[in-house]
N, CA, C, O and CB atoms as a CASP TS submission, in Angstrom:
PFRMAT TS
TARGET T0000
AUTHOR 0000-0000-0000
METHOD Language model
MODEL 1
PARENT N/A
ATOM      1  N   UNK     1     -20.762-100.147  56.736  1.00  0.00           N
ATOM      2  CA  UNK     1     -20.399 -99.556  58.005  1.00  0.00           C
ATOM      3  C   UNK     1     -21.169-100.277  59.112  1.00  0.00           C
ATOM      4  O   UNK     1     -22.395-100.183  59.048  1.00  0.00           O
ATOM      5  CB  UNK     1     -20.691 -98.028  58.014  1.00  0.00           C
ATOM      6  N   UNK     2     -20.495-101.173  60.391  1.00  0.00           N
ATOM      7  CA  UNK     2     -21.075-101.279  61.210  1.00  0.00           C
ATOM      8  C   UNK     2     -21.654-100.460  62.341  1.00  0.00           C
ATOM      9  O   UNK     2     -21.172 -99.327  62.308  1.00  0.00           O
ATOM     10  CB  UNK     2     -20.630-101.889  61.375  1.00  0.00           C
ATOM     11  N   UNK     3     -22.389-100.600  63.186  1.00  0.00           N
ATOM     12  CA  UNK     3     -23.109 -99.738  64.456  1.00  0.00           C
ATOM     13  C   UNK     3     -22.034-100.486  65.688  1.00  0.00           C
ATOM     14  O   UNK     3     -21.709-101.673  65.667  1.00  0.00           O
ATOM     15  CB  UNK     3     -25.272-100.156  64.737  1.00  0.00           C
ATOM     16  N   UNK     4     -21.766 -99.864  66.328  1.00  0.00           N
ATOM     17  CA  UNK     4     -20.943 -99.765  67.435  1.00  0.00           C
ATOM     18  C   UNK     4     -21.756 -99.979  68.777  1.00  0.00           C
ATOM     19  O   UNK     4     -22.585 -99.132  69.113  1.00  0.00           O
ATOM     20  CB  UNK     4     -20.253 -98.426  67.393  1.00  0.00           C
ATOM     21  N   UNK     5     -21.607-100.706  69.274  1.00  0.00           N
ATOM     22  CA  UNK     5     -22.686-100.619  70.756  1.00  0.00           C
ATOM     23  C   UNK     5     -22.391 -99.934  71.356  1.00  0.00           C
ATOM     24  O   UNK     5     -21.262 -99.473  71.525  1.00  0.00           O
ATOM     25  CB  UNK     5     -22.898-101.573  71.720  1.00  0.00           C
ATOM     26  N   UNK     6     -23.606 -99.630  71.962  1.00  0.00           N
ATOM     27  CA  UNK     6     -23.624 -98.561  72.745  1.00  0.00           C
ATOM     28  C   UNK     6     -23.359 -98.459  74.523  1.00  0.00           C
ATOM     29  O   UNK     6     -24.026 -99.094  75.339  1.00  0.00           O
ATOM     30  CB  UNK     6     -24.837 -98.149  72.396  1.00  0.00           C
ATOM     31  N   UNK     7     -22.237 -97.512  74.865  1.00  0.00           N
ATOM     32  CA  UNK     7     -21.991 -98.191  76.060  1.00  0.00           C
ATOM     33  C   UNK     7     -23.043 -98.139  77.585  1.00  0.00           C
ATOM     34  O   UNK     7     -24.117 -97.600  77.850  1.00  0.00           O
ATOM     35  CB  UNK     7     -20.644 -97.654  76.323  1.00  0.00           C
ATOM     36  N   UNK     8     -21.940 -99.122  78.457  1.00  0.00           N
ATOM     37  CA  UNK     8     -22.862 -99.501  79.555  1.00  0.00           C
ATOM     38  C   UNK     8     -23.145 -98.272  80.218  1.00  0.00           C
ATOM     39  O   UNK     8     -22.475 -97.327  79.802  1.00  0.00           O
ATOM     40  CB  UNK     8     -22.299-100.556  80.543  1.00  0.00           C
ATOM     41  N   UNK     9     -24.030 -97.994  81.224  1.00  0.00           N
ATOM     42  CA  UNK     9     -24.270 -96.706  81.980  1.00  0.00           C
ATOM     43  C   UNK     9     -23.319 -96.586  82.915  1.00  0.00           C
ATOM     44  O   UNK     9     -22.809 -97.676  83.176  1.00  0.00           O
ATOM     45  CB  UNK     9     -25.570 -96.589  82.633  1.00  0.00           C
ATOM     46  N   UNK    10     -22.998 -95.921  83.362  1.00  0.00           N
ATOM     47  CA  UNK    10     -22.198 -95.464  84.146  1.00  0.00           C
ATOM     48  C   UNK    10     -22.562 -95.758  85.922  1.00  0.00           C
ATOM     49  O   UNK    10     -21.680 -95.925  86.764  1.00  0.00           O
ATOM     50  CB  UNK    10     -22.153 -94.051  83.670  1.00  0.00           C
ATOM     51  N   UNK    11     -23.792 -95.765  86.162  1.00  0.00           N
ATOM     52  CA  UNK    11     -24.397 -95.110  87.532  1.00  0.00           C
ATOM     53  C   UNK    11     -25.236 -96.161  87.437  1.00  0.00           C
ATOM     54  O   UNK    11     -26.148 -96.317  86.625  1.00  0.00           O
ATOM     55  CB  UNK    11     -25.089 -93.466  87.670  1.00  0.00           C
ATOM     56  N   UNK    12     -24.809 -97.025  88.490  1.00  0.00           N
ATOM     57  CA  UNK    12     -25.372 -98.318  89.195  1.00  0.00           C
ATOM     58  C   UNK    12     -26.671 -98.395  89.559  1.00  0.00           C
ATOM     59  O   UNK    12     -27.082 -97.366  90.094  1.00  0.00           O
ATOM     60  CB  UNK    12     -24.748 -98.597  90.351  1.00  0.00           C
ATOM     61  N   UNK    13     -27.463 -99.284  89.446  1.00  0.00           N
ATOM     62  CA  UNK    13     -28.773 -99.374  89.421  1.00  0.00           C
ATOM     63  C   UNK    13     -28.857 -99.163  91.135  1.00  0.00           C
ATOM     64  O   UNK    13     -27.874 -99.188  91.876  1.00  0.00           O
ATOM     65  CB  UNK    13     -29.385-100.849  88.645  1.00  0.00           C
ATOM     66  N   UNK    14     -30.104 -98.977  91.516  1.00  0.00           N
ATOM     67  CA  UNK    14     -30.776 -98.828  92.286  1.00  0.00           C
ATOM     68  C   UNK    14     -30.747-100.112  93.495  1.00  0.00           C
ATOM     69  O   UNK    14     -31.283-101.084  92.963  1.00  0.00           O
ATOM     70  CB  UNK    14     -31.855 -98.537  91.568  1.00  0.00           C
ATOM     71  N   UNK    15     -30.452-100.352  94.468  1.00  0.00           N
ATOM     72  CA  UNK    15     -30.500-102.039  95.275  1.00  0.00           C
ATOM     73  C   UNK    15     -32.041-101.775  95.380  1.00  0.00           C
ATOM     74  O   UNK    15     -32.549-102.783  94.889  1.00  0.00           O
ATOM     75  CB  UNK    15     -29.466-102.419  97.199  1.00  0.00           C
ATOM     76  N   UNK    16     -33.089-100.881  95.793  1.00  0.00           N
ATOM     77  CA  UNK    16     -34.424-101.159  95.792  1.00  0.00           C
ATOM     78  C   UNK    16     -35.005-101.858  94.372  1.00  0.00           C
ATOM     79  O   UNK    16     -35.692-102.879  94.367  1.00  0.00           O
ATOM     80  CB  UNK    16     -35.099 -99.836  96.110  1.00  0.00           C
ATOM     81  N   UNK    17     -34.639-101.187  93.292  1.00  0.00           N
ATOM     82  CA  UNK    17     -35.013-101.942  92.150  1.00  0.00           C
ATOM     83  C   UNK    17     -34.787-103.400  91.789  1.00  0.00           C
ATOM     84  O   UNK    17     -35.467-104.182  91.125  1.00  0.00           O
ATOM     85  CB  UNK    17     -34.535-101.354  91.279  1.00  0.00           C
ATOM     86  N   UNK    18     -33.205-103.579  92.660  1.00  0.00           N
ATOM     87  CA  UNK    18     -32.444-105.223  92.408  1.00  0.00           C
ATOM     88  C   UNK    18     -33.673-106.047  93.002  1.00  0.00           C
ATOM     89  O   UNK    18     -34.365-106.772  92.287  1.00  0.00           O
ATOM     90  CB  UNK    18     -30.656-105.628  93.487  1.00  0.00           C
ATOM     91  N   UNK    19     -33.919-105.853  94.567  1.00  0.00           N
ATOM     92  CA  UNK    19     -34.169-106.264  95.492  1.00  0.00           C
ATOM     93  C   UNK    19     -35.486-106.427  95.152  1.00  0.00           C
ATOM     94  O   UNK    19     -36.054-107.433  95.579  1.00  0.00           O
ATOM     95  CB  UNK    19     -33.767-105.650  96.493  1.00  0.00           C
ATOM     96  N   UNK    20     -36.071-105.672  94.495  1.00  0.00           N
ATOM     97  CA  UNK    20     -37.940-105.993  93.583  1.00  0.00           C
ATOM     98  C   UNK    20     -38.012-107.257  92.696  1.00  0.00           C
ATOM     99  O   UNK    20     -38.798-108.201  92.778  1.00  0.00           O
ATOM    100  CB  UNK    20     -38.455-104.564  92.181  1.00  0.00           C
ATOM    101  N   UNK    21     -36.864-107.015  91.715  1.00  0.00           N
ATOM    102  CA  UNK    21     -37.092-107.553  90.853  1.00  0.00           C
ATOM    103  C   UNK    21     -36.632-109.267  91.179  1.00  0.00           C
ATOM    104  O   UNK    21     -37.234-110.278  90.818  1.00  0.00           O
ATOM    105  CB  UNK    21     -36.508-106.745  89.816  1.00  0.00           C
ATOM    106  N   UNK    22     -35.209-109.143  92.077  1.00  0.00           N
ATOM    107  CA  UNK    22     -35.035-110.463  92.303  1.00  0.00           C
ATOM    108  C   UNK    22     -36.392-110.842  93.277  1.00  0.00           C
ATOM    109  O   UNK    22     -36.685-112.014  93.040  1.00  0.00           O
ATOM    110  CB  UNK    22     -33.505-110.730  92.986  1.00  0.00           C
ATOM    111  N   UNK    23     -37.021-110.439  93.967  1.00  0.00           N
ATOM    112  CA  UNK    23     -38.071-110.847  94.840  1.00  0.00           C
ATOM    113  C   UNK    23     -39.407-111.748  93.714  1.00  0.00           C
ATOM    114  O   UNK    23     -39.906-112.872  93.776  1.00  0.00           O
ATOM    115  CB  UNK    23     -38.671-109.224  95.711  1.00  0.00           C
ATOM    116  N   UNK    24     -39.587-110.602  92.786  1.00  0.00           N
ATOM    117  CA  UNK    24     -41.009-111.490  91.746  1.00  0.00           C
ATOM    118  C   UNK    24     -39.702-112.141  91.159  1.00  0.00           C
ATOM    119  O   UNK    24     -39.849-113.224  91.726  1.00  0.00           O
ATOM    120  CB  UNK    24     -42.432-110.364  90.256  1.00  0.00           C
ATOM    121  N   UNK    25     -38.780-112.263  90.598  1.00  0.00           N
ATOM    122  CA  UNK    25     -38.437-113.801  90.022  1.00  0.00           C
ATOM    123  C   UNK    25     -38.382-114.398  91.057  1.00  0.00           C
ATOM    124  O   UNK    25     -39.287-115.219  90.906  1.00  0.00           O
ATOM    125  CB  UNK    25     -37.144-114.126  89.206  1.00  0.00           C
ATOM    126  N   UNK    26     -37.936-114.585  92.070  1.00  0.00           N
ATOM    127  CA  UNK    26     -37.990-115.875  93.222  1.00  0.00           C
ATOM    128  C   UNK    26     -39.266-116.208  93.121  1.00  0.00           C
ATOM    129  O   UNK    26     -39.456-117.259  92.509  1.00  0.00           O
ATOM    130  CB  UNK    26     -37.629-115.568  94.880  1.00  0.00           C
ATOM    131  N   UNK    27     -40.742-115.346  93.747  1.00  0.00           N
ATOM    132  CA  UNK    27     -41.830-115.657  93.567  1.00  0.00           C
ATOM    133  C   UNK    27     -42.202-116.138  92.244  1.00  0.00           C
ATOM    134  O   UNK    27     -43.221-116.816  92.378  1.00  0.00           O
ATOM    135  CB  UNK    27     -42.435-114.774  93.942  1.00  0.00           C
ATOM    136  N   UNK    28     -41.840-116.092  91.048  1.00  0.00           N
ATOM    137  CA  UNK    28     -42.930-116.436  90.140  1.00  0.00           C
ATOM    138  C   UNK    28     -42.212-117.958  89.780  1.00  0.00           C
ATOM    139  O   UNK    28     -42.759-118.770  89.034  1.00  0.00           O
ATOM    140  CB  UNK    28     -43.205-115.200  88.708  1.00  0.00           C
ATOM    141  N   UNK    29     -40.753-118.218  90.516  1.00  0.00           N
ATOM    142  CA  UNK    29     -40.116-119.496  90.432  1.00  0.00           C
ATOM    143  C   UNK    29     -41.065-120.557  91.178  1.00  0.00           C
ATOM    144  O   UNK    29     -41.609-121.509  90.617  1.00  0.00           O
ATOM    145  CB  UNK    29     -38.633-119.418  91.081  1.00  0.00           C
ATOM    146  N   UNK    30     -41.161-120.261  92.412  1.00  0.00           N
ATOM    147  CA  UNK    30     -41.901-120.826  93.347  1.00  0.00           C
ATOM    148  C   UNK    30     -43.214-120.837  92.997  1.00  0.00           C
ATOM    149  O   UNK    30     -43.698-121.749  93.668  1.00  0.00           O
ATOM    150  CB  UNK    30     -41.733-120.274  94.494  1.00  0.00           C
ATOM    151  N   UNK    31     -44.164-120.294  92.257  1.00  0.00           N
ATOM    152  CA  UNK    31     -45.848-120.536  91.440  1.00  0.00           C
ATOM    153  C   UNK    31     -45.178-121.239  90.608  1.00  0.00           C
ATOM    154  O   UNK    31     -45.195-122.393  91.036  1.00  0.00           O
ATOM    155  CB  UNK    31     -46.949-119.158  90.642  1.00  0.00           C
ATOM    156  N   UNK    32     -44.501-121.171  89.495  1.00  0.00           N
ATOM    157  CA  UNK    32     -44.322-122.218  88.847  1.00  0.00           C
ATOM    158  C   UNK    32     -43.656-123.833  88.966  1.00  0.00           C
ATOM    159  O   UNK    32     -43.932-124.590  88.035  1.00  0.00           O
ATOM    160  CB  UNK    32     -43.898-121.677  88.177  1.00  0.00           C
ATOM    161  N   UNK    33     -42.876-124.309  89.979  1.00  0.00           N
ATOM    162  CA  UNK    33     -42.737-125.349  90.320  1.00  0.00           C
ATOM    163  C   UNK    33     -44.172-125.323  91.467  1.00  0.00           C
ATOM    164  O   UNK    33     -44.598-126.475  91.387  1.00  0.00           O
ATOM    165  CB  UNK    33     -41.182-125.576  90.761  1.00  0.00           C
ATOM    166  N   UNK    34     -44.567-124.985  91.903  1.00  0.00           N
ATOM    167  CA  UNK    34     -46.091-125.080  92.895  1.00  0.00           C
ATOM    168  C   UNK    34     -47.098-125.412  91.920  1.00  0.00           C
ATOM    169  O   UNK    34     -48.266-125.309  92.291  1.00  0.00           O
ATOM    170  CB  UNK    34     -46.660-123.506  93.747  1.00  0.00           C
ATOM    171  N   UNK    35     -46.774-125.942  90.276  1.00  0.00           N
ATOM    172  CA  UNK    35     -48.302-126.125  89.633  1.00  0.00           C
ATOM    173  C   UNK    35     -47.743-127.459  89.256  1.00  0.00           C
ATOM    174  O   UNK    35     -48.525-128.299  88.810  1.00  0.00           O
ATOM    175  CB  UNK    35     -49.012-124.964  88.225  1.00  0.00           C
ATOM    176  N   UNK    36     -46.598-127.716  89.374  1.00  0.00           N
ATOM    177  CA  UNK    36     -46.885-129.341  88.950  1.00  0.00           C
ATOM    178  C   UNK    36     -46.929-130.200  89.703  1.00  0.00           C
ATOM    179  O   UNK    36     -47.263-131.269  89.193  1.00  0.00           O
ATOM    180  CB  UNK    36     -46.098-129.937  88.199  1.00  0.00           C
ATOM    181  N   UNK    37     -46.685-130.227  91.009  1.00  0.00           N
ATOM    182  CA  UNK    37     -47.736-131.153  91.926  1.00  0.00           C
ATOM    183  C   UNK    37     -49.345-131.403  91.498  1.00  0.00           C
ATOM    184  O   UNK    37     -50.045-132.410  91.391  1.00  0.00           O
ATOM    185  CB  UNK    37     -47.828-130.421  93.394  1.00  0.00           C
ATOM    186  N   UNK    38     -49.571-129.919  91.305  1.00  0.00           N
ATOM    187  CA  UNK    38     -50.958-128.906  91.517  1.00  0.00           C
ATOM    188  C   UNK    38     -51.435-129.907  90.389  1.00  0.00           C
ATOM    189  O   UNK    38     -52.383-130.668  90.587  1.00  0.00           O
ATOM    190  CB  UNK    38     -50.947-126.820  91.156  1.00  0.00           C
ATOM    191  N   UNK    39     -50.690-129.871  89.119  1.00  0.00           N
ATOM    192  CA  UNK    39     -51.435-130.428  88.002  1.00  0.00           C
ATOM    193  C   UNK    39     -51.687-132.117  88.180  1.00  0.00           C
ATOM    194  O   UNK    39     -52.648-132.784  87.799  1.00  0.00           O
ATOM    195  CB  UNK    39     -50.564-130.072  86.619  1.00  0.00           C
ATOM    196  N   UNK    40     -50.369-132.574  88.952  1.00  0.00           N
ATOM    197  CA  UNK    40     -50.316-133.954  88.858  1.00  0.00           C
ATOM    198  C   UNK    40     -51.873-134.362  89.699  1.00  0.00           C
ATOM    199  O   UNK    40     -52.838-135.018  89.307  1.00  0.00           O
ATOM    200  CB  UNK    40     -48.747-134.577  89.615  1.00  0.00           C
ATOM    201  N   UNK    41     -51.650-133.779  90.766  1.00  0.00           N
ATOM    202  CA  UNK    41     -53.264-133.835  91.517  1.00  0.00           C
ATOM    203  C   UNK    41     -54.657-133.509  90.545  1.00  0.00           C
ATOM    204  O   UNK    41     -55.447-134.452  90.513  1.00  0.00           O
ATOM    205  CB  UNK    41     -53.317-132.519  92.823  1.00  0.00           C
ATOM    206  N   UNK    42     -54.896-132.770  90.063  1.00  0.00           N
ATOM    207  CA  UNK    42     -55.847-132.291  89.196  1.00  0.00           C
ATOM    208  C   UNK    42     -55.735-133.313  87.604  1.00  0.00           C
ATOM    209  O   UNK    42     -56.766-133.106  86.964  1.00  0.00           O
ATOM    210  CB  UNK    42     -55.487-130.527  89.030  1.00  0.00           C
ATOM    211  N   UNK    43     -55.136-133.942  87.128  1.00  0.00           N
ATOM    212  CA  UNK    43     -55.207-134.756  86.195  1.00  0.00           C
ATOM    213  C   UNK    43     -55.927-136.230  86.932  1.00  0.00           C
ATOM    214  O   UNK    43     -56.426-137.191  86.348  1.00  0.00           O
ATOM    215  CB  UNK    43     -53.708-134.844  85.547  1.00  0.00           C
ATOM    216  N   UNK    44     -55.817-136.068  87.937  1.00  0.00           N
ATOM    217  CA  UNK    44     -56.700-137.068  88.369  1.00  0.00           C
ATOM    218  C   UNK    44     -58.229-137.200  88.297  1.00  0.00           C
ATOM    219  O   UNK    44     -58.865-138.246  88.430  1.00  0.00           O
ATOM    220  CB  UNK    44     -56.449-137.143  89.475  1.00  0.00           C
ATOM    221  N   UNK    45     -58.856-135.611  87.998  1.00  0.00           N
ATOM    222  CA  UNK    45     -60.139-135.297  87.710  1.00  0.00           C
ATOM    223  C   UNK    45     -60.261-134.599  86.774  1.00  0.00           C
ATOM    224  O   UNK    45     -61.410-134.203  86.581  1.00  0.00           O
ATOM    225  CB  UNK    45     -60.747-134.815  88.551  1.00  0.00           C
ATOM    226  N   UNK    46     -59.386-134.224  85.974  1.00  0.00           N
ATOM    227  CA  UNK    46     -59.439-133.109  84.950  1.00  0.00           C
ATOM    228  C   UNK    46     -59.316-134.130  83.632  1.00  0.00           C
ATOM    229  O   UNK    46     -58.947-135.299  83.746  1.00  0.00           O
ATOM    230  CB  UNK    46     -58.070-131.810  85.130  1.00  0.00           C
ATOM    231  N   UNK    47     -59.621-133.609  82.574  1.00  0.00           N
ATOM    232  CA  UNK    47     -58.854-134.211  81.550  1.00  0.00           C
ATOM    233  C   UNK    47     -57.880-133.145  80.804  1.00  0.00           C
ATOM    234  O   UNK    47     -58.231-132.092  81.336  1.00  0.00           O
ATOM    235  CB  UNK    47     -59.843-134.882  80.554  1.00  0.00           C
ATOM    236  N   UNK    48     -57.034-132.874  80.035  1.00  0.00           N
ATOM    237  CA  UNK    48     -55.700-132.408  79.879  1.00  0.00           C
ATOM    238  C   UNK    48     -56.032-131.300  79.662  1.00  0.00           C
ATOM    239  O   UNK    48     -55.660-130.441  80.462  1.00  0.00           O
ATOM    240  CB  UNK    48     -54.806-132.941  78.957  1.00  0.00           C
ATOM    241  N   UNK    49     -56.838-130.917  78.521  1.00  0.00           N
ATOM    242  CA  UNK    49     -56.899-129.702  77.384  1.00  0.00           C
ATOM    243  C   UNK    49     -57.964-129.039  78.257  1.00  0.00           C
ATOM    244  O   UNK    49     -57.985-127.881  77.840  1.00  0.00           O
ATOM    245  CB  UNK    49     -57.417-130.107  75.535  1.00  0.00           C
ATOM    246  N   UNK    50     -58.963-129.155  79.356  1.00  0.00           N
ATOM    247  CA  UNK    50     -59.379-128.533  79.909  1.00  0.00           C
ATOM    248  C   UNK    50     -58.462-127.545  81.101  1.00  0.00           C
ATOM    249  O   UNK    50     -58.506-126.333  81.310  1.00  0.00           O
ATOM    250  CB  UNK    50     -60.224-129.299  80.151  1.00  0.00           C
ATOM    251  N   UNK    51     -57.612-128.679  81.771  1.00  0.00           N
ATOM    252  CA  UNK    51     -56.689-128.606  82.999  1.00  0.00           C
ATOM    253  C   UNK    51     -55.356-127.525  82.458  1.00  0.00           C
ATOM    254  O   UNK    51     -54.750-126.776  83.224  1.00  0.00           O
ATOM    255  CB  UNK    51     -56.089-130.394  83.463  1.00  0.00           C
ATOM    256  N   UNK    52     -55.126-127.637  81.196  1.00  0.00           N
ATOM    257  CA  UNK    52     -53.992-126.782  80.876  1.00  0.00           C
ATOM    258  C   UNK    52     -54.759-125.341  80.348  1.00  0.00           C
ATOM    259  O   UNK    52     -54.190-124.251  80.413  1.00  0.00           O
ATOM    260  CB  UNK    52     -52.939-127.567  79.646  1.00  0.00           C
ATOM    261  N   UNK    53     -56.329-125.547  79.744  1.00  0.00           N
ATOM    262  CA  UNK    53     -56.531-123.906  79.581  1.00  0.00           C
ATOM    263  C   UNK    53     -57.251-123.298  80.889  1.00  0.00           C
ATOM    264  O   UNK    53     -57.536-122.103  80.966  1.00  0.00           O
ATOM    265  CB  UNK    53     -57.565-123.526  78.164  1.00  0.00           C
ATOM    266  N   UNK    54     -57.434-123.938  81.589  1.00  0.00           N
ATOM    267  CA  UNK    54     -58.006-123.210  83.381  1.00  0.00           C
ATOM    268  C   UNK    54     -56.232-122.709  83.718  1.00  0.00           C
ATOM    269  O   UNK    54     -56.294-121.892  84.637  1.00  0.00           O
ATOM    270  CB  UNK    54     -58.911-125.033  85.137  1.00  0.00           C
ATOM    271  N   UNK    55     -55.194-122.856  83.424  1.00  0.00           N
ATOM    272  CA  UNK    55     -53.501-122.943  84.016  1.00  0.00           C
ATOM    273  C   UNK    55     -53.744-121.636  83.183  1.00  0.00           C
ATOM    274  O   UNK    55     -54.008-120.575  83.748  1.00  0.00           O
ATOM    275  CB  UNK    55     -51.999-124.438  83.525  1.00  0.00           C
ATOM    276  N   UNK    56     -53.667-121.727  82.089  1.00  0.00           N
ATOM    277  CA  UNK    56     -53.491-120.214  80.714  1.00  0.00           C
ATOM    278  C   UNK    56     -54.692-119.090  81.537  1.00  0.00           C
ATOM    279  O   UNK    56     -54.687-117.859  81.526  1.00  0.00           O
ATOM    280  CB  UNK    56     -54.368-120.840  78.314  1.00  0.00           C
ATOM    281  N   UNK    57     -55.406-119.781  82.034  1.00  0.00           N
ATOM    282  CA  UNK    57     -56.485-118.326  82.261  1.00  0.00           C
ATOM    283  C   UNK    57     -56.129-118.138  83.708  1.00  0.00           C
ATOM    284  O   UNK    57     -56.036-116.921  83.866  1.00  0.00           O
ATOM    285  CB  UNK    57     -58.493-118.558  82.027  1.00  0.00           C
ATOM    286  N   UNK    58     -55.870-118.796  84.916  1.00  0.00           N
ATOM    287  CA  UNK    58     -55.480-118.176  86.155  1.00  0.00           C
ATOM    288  C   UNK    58     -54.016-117.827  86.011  1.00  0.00           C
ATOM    289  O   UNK    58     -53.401-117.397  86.987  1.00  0.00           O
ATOM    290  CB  UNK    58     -55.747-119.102  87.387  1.00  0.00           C
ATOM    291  N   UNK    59     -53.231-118.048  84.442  1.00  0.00           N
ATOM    292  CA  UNK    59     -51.816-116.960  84.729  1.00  0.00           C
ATOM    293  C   UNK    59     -52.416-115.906  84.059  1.00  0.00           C
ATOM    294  O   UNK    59     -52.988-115.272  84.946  1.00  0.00           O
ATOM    295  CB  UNK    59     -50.088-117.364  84.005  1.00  0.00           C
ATOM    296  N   UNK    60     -52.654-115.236  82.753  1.00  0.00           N
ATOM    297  CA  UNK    60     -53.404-114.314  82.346  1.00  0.00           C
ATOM    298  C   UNK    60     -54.173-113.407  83.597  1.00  0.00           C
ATOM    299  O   UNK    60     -53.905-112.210  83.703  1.00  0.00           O
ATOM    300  CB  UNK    60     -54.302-115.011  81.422  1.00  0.00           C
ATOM    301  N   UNK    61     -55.242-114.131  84.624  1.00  0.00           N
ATOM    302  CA  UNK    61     -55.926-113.519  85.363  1.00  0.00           C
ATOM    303  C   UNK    61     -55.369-113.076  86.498  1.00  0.00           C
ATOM    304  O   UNK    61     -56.101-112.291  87.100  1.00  0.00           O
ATOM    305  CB  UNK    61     -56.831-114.103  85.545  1.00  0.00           C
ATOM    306  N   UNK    62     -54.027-113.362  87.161  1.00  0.00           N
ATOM    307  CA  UNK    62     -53.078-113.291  88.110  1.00  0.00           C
ATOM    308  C   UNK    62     -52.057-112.216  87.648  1.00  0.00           C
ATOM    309  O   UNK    62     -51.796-111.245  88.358  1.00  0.00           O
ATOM    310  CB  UNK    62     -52.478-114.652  88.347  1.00  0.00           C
ATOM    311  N   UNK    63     -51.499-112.420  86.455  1.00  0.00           N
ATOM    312  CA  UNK    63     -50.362-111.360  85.666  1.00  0.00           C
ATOM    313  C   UNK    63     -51.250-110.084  84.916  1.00  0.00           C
ATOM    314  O   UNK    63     -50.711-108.999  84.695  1.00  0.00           O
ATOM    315  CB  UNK    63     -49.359-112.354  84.229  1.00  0.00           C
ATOM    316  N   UNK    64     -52.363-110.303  84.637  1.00  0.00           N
ATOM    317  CA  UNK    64     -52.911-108.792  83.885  1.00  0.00           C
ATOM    318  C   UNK    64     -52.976-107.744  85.011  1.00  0.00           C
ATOM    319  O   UNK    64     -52.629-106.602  84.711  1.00  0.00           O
ATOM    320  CB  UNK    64     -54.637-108.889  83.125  1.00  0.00           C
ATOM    321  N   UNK    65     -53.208-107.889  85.735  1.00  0.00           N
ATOM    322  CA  UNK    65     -53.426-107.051  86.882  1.00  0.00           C
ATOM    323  C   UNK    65     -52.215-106.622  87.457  1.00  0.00           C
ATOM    324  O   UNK    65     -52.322-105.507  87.967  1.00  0.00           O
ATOM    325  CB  UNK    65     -54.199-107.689  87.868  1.00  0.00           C
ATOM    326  N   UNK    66     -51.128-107.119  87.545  1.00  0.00           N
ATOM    327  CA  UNK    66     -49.843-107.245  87.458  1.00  0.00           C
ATOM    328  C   UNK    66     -49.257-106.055  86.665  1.00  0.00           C
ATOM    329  O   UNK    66     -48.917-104.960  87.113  1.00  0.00           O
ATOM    330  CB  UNK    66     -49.548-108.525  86.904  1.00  0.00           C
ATOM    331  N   UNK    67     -49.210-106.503  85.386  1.00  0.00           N
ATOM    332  CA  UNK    67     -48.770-105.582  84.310  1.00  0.00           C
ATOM    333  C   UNK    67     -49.525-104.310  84.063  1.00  0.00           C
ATOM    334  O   UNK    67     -49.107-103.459  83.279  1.00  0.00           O
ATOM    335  CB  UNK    67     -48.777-106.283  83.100  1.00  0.00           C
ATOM    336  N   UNK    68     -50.906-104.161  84.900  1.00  0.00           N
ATOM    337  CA  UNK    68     -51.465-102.872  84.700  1.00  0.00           C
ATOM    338  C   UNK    68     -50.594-101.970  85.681  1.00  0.00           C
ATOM    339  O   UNK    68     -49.954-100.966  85.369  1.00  0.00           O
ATOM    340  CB  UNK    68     -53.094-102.846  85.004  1.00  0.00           C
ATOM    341  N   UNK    69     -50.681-102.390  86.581  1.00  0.00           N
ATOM    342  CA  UNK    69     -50.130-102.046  87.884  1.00  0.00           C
ATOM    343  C   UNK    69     -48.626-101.530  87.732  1.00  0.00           C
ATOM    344  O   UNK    69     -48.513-100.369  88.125  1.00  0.00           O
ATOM    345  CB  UNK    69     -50.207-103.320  88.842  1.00  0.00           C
ATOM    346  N   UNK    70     -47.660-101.995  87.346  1.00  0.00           N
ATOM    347  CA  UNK    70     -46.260-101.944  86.897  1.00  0.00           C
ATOM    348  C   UNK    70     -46.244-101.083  85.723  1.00  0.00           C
ATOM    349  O   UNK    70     -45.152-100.554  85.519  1.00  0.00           O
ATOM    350  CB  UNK    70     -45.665-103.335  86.574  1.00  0.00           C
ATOM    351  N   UNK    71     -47.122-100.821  84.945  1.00  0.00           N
ATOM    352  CA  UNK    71     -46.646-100.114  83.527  1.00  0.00           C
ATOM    353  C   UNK    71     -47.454 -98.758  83.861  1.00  0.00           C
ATOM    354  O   UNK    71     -46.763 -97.740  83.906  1.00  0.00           O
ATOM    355  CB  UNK    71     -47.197-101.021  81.833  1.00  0.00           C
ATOM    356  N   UNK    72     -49.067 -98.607  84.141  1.00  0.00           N
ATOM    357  CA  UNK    72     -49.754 -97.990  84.828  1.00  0.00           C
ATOM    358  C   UNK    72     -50.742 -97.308  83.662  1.00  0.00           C
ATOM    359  O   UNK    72     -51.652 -96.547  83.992  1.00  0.00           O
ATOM    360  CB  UNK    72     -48.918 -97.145  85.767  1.00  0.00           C
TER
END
C-alpha cells in the first residue's frame, strides 16, 4: 500500500513572512559572493587551511546567534 501525499494548505502564506524570508536569502546571497573577493585579497597573506577555518568560524559566529534568535 502506498502513502498518498498530503495536500497543499489551503490559506496563503503570510506576504510579511515572504518578504522576511526573501530579504535573508538576498542578504546571505550578497555575504556570500562578498567573500570571494574577500578571500582572493586575504590569500595574499593567509595561507589556505588557516583562511578557510577563520571563513567556518565567522559563519558559525554570525549564524549561531541567528538561529538562537529565530528558533528561541
Amino acid at each position: 500500500m502506498t502513502d498518498a501525499p498530503l495536500p497543499l494548505s489551503p490559506l496563503p502564506r503570510p506576504r510579511s513572512n515572504l518578504a522576511t524570508g526573501n530579504g535573508l536569502a538576498m542578504g546571505s546571497m550578497v555575504v556570500w559572493a562578498a567573500g570571494f573577493p574577500a578571500a582572493d585579497v586575504l590569500l595574499d597573506t593567509w595561507n589556505p587551511l588557516p583562511l578557510a577555518a577563520a571563513r567556518v568560524f565567522l559563519a558559525v559566529a554570525l549564524l549561531l546567534p541567528i538561529w538562537v534568535l529565530v528558533e528561541g
